[in-house]
N, CA and C of each residue as an Amber inpcrd file, in Angstrom:
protein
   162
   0.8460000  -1.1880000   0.0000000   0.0000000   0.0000000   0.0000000
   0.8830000   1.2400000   0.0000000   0.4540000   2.5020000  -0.9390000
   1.0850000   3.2740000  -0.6820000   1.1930000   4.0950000   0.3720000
   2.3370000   4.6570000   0.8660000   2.3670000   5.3540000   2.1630000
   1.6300000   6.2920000   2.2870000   1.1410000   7.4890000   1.2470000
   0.5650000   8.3260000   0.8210000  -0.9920000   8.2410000   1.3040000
  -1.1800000   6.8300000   1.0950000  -2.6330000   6.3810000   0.8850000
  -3.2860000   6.1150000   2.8200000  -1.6810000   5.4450000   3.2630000
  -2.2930000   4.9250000   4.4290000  -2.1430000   6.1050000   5.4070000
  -1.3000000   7.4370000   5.2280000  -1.3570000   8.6850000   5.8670000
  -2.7250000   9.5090000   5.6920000  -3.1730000   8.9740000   4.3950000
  -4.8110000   9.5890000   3.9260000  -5.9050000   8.5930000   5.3320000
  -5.9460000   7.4380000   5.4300000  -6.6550000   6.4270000   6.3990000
  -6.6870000   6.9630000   7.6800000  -5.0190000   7.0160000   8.1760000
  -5.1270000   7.6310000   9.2990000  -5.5620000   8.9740000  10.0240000
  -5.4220000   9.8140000   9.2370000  -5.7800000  11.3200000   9.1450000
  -7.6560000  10.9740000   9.4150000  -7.6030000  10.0170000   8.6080000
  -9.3520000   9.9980000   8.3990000 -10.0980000   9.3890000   9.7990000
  -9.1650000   8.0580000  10.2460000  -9.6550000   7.7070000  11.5180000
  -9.0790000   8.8130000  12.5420000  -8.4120000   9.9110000  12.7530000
  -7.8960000  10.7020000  13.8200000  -9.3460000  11.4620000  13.7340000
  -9.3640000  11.9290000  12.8260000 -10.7240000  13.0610000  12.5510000
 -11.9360000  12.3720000  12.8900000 -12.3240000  11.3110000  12.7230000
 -13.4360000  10.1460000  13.1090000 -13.3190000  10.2690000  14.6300000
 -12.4560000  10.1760000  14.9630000 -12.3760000  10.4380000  16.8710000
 -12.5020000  11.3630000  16.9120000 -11.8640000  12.1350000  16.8100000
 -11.9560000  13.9870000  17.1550000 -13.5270000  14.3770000  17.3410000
 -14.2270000  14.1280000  15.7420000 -15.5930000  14.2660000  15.7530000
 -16.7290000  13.5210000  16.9960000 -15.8490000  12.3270000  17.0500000
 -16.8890000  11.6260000  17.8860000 -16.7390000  12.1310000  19.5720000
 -15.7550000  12.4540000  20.1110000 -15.6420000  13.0720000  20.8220000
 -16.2460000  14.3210000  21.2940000 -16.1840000  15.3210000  20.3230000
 -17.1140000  16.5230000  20.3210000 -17.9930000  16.4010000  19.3290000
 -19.3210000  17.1930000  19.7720000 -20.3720000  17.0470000  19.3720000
 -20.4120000  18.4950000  18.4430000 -19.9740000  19.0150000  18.7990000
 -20.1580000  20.5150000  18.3180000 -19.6510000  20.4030000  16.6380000
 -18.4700000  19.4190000  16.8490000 -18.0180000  19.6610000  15.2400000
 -18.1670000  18.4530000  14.6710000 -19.3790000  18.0330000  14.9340000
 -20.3150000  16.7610000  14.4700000 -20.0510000  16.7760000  12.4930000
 -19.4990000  17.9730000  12.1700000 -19.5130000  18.0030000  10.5470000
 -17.6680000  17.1090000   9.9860000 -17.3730000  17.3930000  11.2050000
 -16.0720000  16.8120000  11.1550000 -16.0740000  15.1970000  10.4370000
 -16.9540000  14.5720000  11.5010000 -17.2550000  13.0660000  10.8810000
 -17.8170000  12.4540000   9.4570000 -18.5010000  14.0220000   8.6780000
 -18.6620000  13.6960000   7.7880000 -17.2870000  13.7360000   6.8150000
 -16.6330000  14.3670000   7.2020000 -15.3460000  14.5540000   6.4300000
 -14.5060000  13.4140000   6.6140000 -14.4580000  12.9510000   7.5800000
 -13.6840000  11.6840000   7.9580000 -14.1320000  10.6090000   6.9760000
 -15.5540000  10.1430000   7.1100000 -16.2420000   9.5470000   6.0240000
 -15.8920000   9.3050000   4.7090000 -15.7600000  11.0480000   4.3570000
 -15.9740000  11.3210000   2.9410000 -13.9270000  10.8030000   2.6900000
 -13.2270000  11.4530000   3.0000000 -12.0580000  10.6970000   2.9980000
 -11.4580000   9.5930000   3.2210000 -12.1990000   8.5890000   3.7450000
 -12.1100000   7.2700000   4.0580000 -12.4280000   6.8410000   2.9350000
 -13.6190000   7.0090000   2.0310000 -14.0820000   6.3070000   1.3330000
 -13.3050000   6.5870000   0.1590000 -13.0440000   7.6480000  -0.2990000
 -12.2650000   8.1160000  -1.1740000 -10.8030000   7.4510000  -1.2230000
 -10.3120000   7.3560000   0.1690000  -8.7440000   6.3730000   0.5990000
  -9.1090000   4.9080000  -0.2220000 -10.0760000   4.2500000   0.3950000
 -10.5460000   2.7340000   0.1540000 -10.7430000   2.4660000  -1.5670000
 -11.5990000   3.5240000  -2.3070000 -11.5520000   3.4910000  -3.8980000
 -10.2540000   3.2650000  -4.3160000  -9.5380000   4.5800000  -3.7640000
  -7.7140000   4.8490000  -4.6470000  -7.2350000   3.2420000  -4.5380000
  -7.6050000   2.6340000  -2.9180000  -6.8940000   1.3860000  -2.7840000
  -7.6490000   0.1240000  -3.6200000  -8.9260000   0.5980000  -3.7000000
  -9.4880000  -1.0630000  -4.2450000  -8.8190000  -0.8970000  -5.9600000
  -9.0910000   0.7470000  -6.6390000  -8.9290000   0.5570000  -7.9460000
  -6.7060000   0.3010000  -8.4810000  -6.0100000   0.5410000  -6.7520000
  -5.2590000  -0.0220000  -7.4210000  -4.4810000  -1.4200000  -7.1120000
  -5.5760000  -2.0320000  -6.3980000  -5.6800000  -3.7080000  -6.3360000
  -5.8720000  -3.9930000  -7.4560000  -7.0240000  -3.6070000  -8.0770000
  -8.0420000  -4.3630000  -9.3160000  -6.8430000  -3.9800000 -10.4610000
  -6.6310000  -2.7520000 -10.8850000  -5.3500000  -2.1800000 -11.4130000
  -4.3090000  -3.1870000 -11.7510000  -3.6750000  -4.1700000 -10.8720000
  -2.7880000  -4.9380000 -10.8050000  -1.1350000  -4.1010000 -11.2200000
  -1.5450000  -3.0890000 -10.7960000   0.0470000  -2.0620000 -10.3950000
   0.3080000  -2.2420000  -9.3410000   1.3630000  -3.6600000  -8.8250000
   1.5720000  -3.6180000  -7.4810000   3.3640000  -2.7260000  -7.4170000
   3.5190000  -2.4480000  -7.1330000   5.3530000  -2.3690000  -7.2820000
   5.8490000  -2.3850000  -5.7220000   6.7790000  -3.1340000  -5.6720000
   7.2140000  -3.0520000  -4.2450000   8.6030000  -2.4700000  -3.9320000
């Protein structure tokens, strides 16, 4: 996996806590979301891709 990709994941689960923690910036979690899912595409399309390089 690229490093790039899994610094995108983590950022996304830090913000997923942050949000869940406070309520106030409840919009936060949608962002976490929305970047998670976006992380998981980049990664499934470059599984399916078969560009592995190590």
């Amino acid at each position: 996996m690229n490093i790039a990709l899994l610094i995108i994941i983590v950022i996304a689960i830090i913000i997923a806590i942050v949000s869940g923690l406070n309520s106030a910036l409840s919009w936060l979690l949608w962002v976490a979301v929305i970047v998670g899912v976006i992380a998981l595409i980049a990664f499934l399309f470059r599984v399916i891709s078969g560009r592995n390089r190590v």
